[in-house]
N, C-alpha and C positions, 0 to 999 in steps of 0.2 A: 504493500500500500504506500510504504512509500515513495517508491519508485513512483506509481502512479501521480501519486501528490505535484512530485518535484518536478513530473512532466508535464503536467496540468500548470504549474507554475511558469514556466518555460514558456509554452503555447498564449499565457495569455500575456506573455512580457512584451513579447513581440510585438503585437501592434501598437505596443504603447510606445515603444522604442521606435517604431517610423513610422508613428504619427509623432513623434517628436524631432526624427529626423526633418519630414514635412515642414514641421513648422521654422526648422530652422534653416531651409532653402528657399521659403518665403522672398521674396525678393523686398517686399515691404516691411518683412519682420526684424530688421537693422533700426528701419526706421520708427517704428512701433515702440520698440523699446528704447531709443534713444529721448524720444519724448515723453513716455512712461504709460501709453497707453497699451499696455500688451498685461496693463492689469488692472483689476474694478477701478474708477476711477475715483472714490472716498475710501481705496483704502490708505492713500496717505491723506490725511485730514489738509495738513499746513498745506502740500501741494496744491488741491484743490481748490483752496482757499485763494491765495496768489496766483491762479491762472485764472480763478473767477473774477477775482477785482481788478482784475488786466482788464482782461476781454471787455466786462462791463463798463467802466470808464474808459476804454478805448473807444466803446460806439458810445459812449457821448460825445466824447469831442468828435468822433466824425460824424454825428448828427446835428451837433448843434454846430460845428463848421460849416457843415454844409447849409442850412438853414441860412447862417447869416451871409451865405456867398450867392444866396437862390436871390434871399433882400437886398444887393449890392450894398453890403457893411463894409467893404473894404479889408484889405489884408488887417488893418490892425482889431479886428474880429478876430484874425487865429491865434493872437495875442492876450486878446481877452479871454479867448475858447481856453485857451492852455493853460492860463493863470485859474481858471473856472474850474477845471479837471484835475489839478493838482491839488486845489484847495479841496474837494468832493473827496478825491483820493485819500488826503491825510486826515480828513476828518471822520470818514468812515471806517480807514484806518483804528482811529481814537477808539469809535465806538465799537469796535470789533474787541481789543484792548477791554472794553469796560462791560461790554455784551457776555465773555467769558466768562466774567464773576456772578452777573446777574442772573445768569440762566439754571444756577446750582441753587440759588433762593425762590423762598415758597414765589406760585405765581402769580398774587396779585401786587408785590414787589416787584419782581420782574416787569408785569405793565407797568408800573407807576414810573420806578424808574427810569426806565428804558425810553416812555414818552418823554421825560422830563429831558433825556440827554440826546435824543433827536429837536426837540422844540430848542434846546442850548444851541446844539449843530449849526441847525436852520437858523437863527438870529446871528451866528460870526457869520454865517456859507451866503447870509442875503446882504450883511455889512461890506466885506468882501468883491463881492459882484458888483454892489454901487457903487465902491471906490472905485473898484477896474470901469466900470461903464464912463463913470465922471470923467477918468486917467485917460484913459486910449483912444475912448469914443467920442466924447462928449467934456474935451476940454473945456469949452466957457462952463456947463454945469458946476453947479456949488450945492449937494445937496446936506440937508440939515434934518436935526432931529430924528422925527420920524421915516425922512424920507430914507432912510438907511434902511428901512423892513421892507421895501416894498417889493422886493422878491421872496420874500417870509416864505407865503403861499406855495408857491413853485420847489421853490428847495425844501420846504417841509415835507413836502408829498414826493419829492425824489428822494429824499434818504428817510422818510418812512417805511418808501416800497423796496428801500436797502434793507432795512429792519427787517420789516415784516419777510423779505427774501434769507435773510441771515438765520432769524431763527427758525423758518419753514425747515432750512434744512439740517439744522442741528438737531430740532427736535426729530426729524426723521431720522437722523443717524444716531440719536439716543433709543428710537423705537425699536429701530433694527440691529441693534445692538442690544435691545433688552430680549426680544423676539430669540434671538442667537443664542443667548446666553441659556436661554426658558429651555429650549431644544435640547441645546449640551446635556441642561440637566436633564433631561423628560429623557436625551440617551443613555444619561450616565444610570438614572434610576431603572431603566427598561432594562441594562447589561447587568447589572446585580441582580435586578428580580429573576435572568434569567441565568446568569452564573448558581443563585441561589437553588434554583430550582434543578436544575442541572445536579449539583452537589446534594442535592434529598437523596437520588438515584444510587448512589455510593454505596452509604451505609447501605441501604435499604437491600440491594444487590449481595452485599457483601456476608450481611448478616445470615441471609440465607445458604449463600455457599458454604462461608466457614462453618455452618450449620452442618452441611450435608458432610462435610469433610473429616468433621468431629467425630458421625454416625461413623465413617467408612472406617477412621483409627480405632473406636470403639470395638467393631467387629474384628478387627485387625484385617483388613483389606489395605495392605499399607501402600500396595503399586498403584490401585487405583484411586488411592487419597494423592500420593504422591504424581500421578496422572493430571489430577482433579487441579493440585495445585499448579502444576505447571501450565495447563490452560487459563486456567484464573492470572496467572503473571500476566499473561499474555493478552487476556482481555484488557488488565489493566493496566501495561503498558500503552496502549490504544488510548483509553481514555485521556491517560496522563498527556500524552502529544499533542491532543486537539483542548482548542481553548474551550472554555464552556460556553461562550457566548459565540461561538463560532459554527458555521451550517459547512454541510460533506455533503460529499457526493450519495446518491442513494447505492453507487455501488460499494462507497467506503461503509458504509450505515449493514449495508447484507453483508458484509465479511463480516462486521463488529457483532450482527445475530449469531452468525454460524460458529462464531466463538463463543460466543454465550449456548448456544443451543449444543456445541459439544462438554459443555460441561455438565447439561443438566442433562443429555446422554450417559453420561456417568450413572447419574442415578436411576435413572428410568428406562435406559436400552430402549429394548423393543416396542415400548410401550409407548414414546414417543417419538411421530412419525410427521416430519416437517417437509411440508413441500416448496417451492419456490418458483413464484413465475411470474419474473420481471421482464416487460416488456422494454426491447434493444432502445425505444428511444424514451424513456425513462429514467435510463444510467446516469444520465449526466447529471438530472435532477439535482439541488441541491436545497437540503430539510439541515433541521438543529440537530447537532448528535446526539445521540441516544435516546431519540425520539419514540421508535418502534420497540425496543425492549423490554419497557412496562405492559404492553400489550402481550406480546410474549411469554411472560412472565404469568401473567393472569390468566391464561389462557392456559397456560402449565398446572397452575393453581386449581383453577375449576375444572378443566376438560380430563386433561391427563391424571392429576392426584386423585381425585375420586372416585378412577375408574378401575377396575381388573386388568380391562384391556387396553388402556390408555386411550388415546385419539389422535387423531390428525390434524394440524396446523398448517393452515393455508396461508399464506402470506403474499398477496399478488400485487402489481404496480401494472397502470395502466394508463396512456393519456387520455386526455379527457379535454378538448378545445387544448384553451392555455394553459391548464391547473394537471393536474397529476394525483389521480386517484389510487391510495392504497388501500387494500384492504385486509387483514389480521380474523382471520376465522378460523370455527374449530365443528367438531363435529360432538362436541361432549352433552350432556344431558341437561346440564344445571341452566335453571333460567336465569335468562341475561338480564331480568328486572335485581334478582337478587346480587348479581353480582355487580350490575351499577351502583347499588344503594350500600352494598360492604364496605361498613369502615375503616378496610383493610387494604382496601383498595385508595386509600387517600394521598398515596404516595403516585399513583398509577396511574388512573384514567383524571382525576382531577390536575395533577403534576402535568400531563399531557393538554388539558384544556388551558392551561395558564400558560403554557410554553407557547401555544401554537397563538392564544391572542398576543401574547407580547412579540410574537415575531411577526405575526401577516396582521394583525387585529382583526377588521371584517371580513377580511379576504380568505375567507379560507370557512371548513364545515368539517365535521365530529359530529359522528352518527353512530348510535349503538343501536345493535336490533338481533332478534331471534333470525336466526336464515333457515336457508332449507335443507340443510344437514341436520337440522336438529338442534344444534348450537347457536354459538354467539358470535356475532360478527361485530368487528369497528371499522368502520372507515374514516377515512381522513384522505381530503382535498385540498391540498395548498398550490398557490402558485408556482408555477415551471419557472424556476431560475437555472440559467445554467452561471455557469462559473464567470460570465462578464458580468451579467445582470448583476448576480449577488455581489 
């Protein structure tokens, strides 16, 4: 298996490996990354920042140059345009400066202040303007007073729509940073629940072998305790290799049975009779390890132990559209209401209903029912991942 593994790892390196080569014979992709776009564009914050307050104050001045060149203003227009754009620039500048502290305080602080040091902006940004207007354009003008606001209006509402622009997207990259963070956790919680449950399977397994292996020293059958153990390593060397939160192949998953199922051969011989029929386009499938076991298991439990003759263990994989239908039956006697509802069974069929929503959640169906053997059947439907998908 592991050969398999390490080839399966191989296979899906490769395209990863040129589709990287791809992108770096890109003819544009020199250029892409010299500029910094060959990545999310807020994932450097600062960057973003100073390539926005370019851009934005660069089409004012060529809007409001061009404007006063449509009105014959004359060249000393782009005079005033530039002294306009600088002043806009540093004082947005300021409030960018004082916007960073404001936005960490409750928010009706936030508005208050925030208007407070736009309406400040706007009273220098309209002072400003009329000196330049009076200076370059309108040398005989002398204005006074009040007449210094009279662009108030006009620059209040452009560096409002700066504000209101500034924190539209901070607070959106506080959303999606809180959004990201919520995930991590809701991943990190979903991988314990299911490492957790995964590690139930252990003892639970364990208990019973060493169990059976006890019985065999007991009798003094010491080759086939000594048998017993040595497939038992070897299941759980298995185990120990694959992460718990980690999905196999469905052909890694029927080896992991048939090692399991030669050791409860051990006990049972001829009484336990396992058949197997997975369908070729099935194998690649990939489910959480040690998913089908407890099924297995229970099926040993009810059909084979309580029988003289033991029974028969069906175990078949089939596609089904996109999903992949297994299904786990037996031919044993015992009704399958009683054996959903054994408390004994809480390691098993409940273990498997928690696994399978933490891993597909809706996507997927858990079906127990009497079949036509006689016995009890489990199915289970999850989604066809092969080895890119997952």
């Amino acid at each position: 298996m592991a050969t398999d593994s390490a080839t399966l790892d191989r296979r899906s390196a490769t395209p990863r490996r040129a589709a990287d080569a791809g992108a770096i014979r890109s003819p544009a992709a020199p250029i892409a990354r010299g500029i910094g776009l060959d990545q999310p564009f807020f994932d450097d914050k600062n960057r973003a920042f100073w390539i926005l307050q370019s851009i934005g104050w660069s089409g004012y001045f060529f809007l409001r140059s061009l404007s006063g060149f449509a009105n014959s203003m004359g060249w000393m227009w782009l005079v005033h345009t530039l002294l306009l754009t600088a002043t806009g620039y540093s004082l947005t500048l300021l409030m960018a400066s004082l916007f960073r502290r404001l936005i960490r305080m409750k928010p009706v602080f936030t508005l208050v202040l925030s208007l407070a040091a736009v309406l400040l902006a706007s009273t220098a940004f309209s002072i400003i303007e009329t000196w330049s207007y009076a200076t370059f354009l309108k040398p005989n003008a002398k204005p006074a007073g009040v007449e210094y606001f009279g662009a108030i209006l006009l620059n209040f509402s452009l560096l409002a729509a700066w504000a209101a622009l500034y924190y539209g997207i901070n607070y959106f990259l506080l959303l999606e940073d809180q959004i990201n963070q919520r995930e991590k956790l809701e991943s990190q919680a979903s991988s314990a629940q299911l490492a957790m449950l995964r590690y139930q399977l252990n003892p639970h397994f364990l208990f019973n072998t060493l169990n059976s292996i006890s019985t065999l020293v007991l009798l003094k059958q010491t080759e086939r305790a000594n048998a017993m153990l040595a497939r038992l390593s070897s299941f759980l060397r298995y185990t120990l290799v694959n992460e718990p939160t980690a999905k196999v192949t469905l052909a890694q998953e029927v080896e992991t049975l048939k090692l399991y199922l030669e050791i409860e051969k051990m006990r049972f011989e001829d009484r336990l009779r396992p058949h197997f029929r997975i369908e070729s386009e099935t194998i690649g499938a990939r489910l959480p390890s040690l998913l089908l076991q407890p099924l297995i298991e229970n099926a040993i439990k009810y059909a084979v132990t309580p029988s003289e003759n033991g029974a028969d263990i069906w175990i078949t994989a089939v596609p089904d559209g996109q999903a992949v239908r297994i299904e786990v039956a037996d031919n044993g006697n015992t009704d399958g209401q009683d054996i959903a509802a054994s408390p004994s069974t809480g390691v098993g069929l409940a273990n498997i209903r928690d696994r399978l929503s933490q891993a597909y959640g809706a996507e997927h169906r858990f079906d127990t029912r009497k079949n036509e053997k006689g016995g009890f059947s489990v199915i289970v439907e999850i989604p066809f991942e092969s080895g890119d998908r997952a």
